[in-house]
C-alpha positions as CSV (number, residue, x, y, z in Angstrom):
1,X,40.9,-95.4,-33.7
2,X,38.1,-94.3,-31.3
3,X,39.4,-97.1,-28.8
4,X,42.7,-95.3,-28.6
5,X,41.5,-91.7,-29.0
6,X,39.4,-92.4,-25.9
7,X,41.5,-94.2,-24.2
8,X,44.5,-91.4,-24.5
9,X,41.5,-88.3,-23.6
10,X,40.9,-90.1,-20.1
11,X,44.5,-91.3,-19.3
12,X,45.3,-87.3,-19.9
13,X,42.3,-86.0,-18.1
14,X,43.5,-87.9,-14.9
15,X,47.0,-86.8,-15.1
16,X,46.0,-83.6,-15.5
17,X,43.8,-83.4,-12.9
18,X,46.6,-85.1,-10.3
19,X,48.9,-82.3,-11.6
20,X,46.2,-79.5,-10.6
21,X,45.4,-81.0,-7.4
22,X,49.4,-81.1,-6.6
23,X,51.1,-78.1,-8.5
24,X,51.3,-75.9,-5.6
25,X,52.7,-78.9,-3.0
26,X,56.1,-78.6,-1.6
27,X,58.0,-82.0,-2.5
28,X,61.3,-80.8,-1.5
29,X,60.7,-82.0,2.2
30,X,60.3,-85.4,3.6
31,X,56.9,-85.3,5.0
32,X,55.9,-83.2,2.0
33,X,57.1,-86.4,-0.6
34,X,57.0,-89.5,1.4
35,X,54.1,-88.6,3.3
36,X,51.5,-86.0,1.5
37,X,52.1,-83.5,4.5
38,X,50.2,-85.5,6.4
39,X,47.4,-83.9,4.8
40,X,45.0,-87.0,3.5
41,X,41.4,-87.3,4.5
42,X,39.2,-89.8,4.6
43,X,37.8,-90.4,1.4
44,X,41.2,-89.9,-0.6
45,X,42.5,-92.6,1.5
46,X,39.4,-95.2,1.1
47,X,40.0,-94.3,-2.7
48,X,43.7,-94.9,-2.4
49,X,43.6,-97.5,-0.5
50,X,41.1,-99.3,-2.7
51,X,42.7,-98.3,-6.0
52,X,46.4,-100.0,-4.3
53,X,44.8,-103.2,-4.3
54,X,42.5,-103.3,-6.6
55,X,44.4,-103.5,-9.8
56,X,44.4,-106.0,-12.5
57,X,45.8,-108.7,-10.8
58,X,43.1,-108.5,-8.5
59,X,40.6,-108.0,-11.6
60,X,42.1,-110.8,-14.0
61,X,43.5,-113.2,-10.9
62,X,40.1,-113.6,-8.6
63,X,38.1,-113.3,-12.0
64,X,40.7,-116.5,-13.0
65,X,40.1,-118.2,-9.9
66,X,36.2,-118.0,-9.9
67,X,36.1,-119.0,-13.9
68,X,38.2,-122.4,-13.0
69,X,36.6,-122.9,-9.3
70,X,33.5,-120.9,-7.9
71,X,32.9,-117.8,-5.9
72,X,35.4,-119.5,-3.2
73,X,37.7,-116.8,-4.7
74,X,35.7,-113.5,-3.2
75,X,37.2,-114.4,0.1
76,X,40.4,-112.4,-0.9
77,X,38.0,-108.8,-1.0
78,X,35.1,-110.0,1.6
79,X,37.8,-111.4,4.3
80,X,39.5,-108.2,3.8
81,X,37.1,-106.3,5.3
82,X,37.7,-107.7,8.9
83,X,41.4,-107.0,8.5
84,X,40.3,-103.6,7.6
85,X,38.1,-103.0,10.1
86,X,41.1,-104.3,13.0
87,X,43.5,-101.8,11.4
88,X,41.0,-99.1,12.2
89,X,40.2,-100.2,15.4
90,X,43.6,-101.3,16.7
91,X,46.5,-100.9,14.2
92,X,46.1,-96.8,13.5
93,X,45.8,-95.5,17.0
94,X,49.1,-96.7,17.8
95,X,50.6,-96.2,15.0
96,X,49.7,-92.5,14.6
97,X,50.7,-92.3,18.1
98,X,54.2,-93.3,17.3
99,X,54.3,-90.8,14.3
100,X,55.9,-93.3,12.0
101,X,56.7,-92.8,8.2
102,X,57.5,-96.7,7.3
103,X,55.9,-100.3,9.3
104,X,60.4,-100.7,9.9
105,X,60.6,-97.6,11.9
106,X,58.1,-98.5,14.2
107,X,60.1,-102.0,14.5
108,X,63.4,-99.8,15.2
109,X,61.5,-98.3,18.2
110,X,60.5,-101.3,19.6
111,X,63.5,-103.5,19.0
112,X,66.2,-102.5,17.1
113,X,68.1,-100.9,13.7
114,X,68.7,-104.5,12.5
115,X,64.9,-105.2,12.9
116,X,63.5,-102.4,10.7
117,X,66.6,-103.3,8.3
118,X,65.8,-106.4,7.7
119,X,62.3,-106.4,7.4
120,X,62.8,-103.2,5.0
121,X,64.7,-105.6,2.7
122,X,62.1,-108.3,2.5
123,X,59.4,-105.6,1.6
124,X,61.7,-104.4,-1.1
125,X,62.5,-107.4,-2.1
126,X,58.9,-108.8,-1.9
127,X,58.0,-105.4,-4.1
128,X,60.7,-105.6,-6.5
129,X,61.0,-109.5,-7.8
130,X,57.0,-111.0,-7.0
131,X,54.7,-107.7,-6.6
132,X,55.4,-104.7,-8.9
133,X,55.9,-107.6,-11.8
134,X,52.7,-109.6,-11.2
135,X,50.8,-106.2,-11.2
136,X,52.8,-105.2,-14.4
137,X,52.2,-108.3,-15.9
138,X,48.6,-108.8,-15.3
139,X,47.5,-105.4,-16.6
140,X,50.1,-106.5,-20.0
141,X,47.7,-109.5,-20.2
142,X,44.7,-107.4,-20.2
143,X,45.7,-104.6,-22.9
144,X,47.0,-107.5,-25.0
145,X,43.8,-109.1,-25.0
146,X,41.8,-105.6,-25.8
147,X,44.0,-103.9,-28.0
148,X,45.6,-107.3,-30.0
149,X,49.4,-105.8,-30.0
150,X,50.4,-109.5,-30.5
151,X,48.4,-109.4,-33.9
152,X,49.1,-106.0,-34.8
153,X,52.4,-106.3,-34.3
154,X,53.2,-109.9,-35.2
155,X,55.1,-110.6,-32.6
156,X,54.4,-113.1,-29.9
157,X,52.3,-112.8,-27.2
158,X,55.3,-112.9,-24.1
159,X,56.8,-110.1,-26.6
160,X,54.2,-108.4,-26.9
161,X,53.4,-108.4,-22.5
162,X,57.0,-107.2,-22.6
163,X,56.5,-104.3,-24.4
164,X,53.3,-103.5,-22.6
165,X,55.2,-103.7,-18.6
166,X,57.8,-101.4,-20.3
167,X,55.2,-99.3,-21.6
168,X,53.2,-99.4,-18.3
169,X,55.7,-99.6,-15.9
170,X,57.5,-96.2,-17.5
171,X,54.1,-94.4,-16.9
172,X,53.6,-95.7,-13.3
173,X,57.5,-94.5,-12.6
174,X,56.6,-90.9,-13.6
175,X,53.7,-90.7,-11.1
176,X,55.4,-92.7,-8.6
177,X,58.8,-91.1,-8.8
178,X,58.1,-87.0,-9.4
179,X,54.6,-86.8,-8.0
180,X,55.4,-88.1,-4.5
181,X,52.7,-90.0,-2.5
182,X,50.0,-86.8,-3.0
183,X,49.9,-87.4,-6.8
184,X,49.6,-91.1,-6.4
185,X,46.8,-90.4,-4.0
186,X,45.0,-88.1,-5.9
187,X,45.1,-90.2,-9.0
188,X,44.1,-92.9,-7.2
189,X,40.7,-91.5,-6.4
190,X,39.9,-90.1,-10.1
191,X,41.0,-93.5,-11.4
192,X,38.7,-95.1,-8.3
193,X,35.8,-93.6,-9.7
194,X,36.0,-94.6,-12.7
195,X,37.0,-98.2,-12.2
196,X,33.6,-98.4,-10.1
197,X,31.6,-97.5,-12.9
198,X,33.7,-99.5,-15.2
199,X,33.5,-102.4,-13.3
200,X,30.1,-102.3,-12.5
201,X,29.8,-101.9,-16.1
202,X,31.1,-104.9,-17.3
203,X,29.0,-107.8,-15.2
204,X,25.6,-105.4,-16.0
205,X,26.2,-105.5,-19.1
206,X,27.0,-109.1,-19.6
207,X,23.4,-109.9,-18.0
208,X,21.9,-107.8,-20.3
209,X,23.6,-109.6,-22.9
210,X,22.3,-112.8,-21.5
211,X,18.9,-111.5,-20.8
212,X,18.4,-110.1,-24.6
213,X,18.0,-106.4,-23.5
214,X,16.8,-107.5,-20.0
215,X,18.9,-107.3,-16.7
216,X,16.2,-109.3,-15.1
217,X,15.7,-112.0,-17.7
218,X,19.7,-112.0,-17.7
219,X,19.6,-112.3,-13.8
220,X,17.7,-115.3,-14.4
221,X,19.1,-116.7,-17.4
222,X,22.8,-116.8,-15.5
223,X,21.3,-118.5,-12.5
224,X,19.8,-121.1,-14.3
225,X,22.8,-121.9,-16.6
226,X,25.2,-121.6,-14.6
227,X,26.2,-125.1,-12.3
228,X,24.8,-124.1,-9.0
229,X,27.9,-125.2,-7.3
230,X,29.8,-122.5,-9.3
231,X,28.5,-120.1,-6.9
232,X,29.3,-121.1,-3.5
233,X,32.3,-119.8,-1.6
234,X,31.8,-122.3,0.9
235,X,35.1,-125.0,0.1
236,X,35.1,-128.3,1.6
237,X,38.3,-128.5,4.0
238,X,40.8,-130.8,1.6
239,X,40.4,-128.0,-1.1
240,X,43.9,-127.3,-3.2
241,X,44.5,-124.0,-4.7
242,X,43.1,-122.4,-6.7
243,X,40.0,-123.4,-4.5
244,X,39.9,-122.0,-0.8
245,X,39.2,-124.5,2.0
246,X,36.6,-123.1,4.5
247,X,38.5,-123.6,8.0
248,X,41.1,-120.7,6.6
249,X,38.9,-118.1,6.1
250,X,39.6,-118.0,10.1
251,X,42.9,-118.6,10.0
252,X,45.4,-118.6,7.5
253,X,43.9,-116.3,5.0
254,X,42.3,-114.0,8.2
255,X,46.2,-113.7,9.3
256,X,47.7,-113.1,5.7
257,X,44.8,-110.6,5.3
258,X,45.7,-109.2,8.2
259,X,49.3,-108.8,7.6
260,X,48.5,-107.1,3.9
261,X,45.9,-104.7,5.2
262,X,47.5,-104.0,8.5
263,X,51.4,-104.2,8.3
264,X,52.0,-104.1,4.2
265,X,53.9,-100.5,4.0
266,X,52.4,-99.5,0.3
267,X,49.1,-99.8,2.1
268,X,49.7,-98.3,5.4
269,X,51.6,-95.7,4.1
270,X,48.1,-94.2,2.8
271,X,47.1,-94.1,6.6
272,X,50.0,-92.6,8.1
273,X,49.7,-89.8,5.9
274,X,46.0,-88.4,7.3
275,X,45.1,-85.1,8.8
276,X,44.4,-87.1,12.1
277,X,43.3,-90.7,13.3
278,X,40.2,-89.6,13.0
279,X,40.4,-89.4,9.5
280,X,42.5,-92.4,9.3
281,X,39.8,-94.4,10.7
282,X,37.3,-93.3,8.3
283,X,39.4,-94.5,5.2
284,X,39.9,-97.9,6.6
285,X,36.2,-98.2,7.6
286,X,35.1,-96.7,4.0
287,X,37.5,-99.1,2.2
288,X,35.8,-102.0,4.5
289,X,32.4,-101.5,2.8
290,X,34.2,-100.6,-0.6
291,X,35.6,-104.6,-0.5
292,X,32.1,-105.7,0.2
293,X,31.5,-104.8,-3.5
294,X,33.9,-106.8,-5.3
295,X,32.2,-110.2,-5.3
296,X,29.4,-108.1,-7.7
297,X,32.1,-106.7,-9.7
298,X,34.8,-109.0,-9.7
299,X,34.5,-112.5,-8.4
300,X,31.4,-112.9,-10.2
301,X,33.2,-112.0,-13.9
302,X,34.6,-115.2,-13.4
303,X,31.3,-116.7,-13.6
304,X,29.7,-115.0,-16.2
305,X,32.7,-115.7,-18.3
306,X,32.3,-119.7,-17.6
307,X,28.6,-118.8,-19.1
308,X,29.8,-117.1,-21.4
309,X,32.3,-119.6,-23.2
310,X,31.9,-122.7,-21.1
311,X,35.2,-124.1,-20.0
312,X,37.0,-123.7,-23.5
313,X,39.3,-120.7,-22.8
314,X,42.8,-122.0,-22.4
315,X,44.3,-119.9,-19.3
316,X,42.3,-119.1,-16.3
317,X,43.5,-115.9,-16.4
318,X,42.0,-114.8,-19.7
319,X,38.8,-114.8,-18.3
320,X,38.2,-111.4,-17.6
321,X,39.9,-109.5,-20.4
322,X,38.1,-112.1,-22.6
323,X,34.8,-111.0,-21.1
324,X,35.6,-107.4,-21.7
325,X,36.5,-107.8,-25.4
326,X,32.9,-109.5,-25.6
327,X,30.3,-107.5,-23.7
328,X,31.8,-103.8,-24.1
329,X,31.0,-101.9,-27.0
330,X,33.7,-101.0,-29.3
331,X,33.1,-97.3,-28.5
332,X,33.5,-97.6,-24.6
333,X,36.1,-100.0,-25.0
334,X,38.8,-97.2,-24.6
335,X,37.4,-96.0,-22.0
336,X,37.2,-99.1,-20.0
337,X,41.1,-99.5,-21.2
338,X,41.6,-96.4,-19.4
339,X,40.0,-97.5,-16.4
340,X,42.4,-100.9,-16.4
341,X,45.5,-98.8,-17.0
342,X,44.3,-96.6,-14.1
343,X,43.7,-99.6,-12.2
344,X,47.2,-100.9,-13.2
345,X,48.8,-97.8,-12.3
346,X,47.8,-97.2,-9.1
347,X,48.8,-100.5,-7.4
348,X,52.3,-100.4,-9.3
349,X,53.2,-96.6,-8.5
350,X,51.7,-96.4,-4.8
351,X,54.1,-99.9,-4.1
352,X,56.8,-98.0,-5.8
353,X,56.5,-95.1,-3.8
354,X,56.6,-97.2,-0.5
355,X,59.8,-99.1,-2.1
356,X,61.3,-95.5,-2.5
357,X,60.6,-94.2,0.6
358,X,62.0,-98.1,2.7
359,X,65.6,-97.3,1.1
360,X,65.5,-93.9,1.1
361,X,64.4,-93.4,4.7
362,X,65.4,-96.8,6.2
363,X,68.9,-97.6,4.7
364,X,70.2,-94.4,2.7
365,X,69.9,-91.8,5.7
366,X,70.6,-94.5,8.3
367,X,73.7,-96.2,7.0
368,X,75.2,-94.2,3.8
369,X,74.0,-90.4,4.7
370,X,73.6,-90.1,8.1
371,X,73.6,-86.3,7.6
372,X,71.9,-86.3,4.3
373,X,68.9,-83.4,4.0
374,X,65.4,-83.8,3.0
375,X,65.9,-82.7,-0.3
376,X,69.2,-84.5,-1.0
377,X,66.7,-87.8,0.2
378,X,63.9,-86.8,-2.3
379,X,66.8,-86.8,-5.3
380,X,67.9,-89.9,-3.9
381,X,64.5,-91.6,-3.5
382,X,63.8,-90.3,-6.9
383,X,67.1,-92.2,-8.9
384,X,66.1,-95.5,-7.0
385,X,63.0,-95.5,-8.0
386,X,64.1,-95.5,-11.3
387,X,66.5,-98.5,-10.9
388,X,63.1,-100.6,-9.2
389,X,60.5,-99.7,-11.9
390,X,63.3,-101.2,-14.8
391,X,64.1,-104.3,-12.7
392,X,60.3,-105.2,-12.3
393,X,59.8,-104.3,-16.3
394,X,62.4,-107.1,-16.6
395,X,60.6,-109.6,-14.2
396,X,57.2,-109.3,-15.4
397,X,57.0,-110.8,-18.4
398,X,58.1,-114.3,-16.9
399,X,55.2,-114.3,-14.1
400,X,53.5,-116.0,-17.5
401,X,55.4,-119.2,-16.3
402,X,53.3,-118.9,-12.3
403,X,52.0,-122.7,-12.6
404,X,48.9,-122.1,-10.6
405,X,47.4,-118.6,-11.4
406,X,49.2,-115.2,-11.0
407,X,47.1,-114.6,-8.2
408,X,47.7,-117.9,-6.2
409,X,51.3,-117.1,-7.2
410,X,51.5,-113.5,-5.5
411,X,50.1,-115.1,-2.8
412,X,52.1,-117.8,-2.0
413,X,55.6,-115.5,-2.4
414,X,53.8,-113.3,0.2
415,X,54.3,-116.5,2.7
416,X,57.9,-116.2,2.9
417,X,57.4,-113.3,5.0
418,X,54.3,-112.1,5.5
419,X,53.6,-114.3,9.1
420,X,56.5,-113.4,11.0
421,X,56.2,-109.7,10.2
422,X,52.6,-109.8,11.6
423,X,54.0,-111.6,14.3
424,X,57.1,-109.3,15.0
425,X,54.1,-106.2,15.2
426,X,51.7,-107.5,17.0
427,X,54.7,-108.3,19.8
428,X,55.8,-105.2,19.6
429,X,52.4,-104.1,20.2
430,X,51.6,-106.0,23.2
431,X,54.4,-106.7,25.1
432,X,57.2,-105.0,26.6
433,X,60.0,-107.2,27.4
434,X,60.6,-109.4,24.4
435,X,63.9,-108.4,23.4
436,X,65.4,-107.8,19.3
437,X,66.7,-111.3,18.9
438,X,63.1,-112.8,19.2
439,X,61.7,-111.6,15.5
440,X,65.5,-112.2,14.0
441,X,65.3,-115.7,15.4
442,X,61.3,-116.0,14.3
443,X,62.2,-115.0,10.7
444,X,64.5,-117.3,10.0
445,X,63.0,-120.6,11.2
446,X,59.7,-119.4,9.6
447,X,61.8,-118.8,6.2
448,X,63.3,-122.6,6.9
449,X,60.1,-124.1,8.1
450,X,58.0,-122.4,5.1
451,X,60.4,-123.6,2.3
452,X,60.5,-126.7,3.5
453,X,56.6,-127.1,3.2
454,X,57.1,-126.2,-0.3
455,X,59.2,-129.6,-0.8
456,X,57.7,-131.8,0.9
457,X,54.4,-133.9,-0.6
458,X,52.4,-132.2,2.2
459,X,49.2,-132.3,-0.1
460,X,48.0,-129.3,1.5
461,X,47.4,-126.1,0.8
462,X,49.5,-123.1,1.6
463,X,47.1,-121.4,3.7
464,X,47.0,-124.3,5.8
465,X,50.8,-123.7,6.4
466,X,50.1,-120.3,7.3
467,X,47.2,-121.3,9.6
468,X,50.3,-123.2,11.4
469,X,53.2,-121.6,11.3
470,X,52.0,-117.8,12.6
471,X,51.3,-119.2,16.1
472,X,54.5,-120.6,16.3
473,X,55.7,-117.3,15.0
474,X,54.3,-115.7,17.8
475,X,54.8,-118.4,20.5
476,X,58.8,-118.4,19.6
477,X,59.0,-114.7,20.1
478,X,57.3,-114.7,23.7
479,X,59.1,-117.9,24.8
480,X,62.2,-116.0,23.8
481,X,60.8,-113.1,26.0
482,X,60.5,-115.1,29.0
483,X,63.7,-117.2,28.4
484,X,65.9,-113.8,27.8
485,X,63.8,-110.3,28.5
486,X,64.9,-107.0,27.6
487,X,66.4,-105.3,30.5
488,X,63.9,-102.2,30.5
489,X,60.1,-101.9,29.7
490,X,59.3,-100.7,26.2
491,X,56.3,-97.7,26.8
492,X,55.2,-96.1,23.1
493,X,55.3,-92.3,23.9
494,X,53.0,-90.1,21.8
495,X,55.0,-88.2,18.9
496,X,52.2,-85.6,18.6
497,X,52.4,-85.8,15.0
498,X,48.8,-85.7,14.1
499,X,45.6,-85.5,16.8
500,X,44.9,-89.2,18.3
501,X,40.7,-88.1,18.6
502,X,39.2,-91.0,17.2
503,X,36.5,-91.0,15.0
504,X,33.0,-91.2,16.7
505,X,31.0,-93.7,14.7
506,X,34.1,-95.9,13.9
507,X,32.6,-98.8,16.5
508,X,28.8,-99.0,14.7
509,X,30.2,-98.5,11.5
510,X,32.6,-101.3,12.1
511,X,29.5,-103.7,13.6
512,X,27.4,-102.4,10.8
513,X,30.4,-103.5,8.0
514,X,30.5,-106.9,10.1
515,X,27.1,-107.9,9.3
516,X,27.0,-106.7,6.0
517,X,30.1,-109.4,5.1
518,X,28.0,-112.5,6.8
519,X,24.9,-111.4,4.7
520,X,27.5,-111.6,1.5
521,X,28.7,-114.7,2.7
522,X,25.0,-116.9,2.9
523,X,24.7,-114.9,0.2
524,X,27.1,-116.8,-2.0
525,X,26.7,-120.6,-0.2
526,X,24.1,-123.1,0.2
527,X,21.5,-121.2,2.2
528,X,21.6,-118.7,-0.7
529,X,22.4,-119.1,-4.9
530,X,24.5,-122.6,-3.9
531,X,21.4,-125.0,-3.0
């Protein structure tokens, strides 16, 4: 009883603390629902930003991969950092500049209206069928683990992770759909902080376990039983997933890092909405040092759970609710419940909210209602948000079939698009006369060229494919530029939308981030804990 008692108190303190902070904010407006007034600072975006992709299928998918590999697996928060740290320094500036709501309109500037359609369908769609259910089911997995519903119930466990993505997915909808982006961004935060405790909680008190009482003796007993190899992130070249080949980390993963931190609209939507770039810089830069932490919280769950119970659980993904169940007291296991369904919520309502505001502001108003108002778009935003949340709640449940880890899964969906989106921004960016055909044309023969890897007995893995096909992304698009330019030169005016002043310290802070990530990675390979 205490578990759930505890877990309702601090499920009700946060939303009643996201109501407070937003009772007085005017959502009838576009700006006001899709875009927080443009009103975000700093640290509510770091926390934001953080709390978007740091949900459970970050928590139970890297803590998966590390439990069946090693700390190979960190690379997904650690790598993130640089990606980070080049949407501070060169993504934000010009898109502030351009005063954008959504990644699409920015496209529709720079090429055309079928170039922000299209790629506002493949986020949608990317949102709707492979990321809103992975997150759903992920955090199902967890509570079912904690709080037994299976047994309780009697039912089995893929009912039971049904009934918990309803349950879950119903909650997320209400922030997601009636709060607007200011109470998903103020939840965010309050759940942030918590999640930091919590999760620093949980591999502290593990050691202790280990250690009888003792972190230090626990330090030392989990270095010494644990296979040396288990922590090195350090992958020879052939590696297959779940493992991480080394040469990736500077390509394939760097550009599918790059395209999640720095063109994914549920996380640049965060950005768009500061005070100023300024202020936009300082969230990215904060949330650059806040992945640094994972490995200690995350990643390295996975090992403690392999010393923990050996290699005897029977999913991957298991490992970290597992752990959970085992080192949290009974009386703070609510609390850390909470935390998870924070955790949970946040990723699934702030990619909800970006889902919302693609059709709302990218199809509906350009193509059904040209003439529609701001708060006719807000009603409208609000009944399709509905629609998404059920179709993901139906979804979910069968990401239990992903053959090679929900997180490996996520990922490899993400490829389908993900290259040729960077690509079509990045073009935009930096040239002027490579006309709207060039990203239609890229998208499809990366869609052809990517599928086909996936049936043919190429033996290697997916980042590889990546690693190959976003050069020739971006090589089609310019040879399409010289072979058939635009007719005028594209010049990004400034929409004065917010002040373009950027943030003094955002060039040491970045170098000081840098080095901080190398010392992470010897860290975690054979001139550190791997000899």
């Amino acid at each position: 009883m205490i578990i759930v008692l505890s877990f309702i108190a601090f499920t009700g303190l946060v939303a009643l603390l996201s109501w407070y902070k937003t009772r007085d904010d005017n959502l009838s407006t576009k700006e006001g629902y899709f875009l927080a007034g443009r009103g975000l600072s700093g640290l509510v975006i770091a926390g934001s930003l953080e709390m978007t992709n740091l949900s459970t299928e970050q928590l139970v998918g890297q803590a998966g991969q590390s439990y069946s590999t090693n700390m190979g697996a960190m690379s997904w928060s650690v790598g993130a950092s640089m990606a980070l740290l080049a949407l501070a320094l060169i993504f934000l500036p010009k898109y502030l500049k351009a005063g954008i709501t959504t990644i699409p309109e920015f496209l529709e500037m720079r090429f055309d209206r079928t170039t922000k359609q299209i790629i506002s369908f493949l986020f949608l769609l990317g949102y709707m069928l492979t990321y809103l259910p992975t997150v759903l089911y992920s955090g199902a997995l967890a509570f079912n683990q904690i709080f037994h519903l299976d047994q309780v119930l009697g039912i089995t466990t893929f009912q039971a992770i049904a009934l918990l993505c309803a349950g879950i997915g119903i909650v997320g909808s209400i922030y997601a759909v009636f709060g607007g982006l200011k109470a998903v961004a103020v939840s965010d935060t309050i759940n942030g902080v918590g999640l930091l405790i919590g999760g620093l909680l949980v591999p502290i008190l593990a050691i202790c376990i280990l250690g009888n009482g003792s972190f230090i003796a626990g330090i030392h007993d989990f270095i010494t039983n644990v296979p040396s190899d288990k922590f090195n992130s350090i992958n020879p070249a052939n590696s297959l997933p779940p493992m991480i080949p080394w040469p990736v980390l500077f390509l394939g993963m760097l550009f599918n890092n790059l395209f999640y931190w720095c063109t994914n609209q549920s996380i640049i939507q965060r950005t768009l909405a500061a005070k100023n770039l300024g202020q936009a810089q300082r969230g990215a830069v904060f949330t650059a040092f806040l992945k640094l932490l994972d490995p200690f919280f995350i990643t390295i769950c996975g090992l403690l759970a392999f010393r923990f119970f050996g290699d005897k659980l029977p999913q991957s993904d298991l490992a970290y609710p597992t752990l959970i169940t085992t080192v949290i007291p009974t009386w703070l296991l609510g609390l850390m419940a909470a935390v998870l369904f924070g955790a949970i919520l946040s990723s699934f309502n702030s990619a909800l909210n970006s889902c919302v505001t693609l059709y709302t502001l990218d199809f509906h108003r350009a193509i059904i209602n040209k003439t529609a108002s701001d708060e006719y778009l807000v009603k409208i935003g609000k009944r399709v948000g509905t629609g998404l949340a059920i179709v993901s709640i139906c979804v979910a449940p069968f990401v239990i079939n992903a053959p090679s880890g929900l997180y490996d899964f996520l990922q490899e969906c993400f490829g389908f698009y993900s290259m040729p989106i960077l690509a079509t921004v990045l073009v935009g960016f930096y040239t002027k006369r490579v006309p709207a055909i060039a990203p239609k044309v890229t998208l499809v023969t990366h869609v052809v060229l990517y599928s086909i890897s996936k049936f043919l007995p190429l033996h290697v893995h997916y980042l590889y494919v990546l690693s190959v096909l976003f050069p020739i992304d971006l090589l089609l698009m310019l040879v399409i530029g010289k072979l058939k330019p635009r007719e005028t030169d594209f010049e990004l005016e400034d929409s004065k939308a917010v002040d373009l002043t950027p943030w003094k310290h955002v060039k040491p802070a970045a170098a000081l981030c840098f080095v901080l990530m190398l010392c992470i990675y010897a860290l975690f390979s054979p001139l550190g804990l791997a000899r």
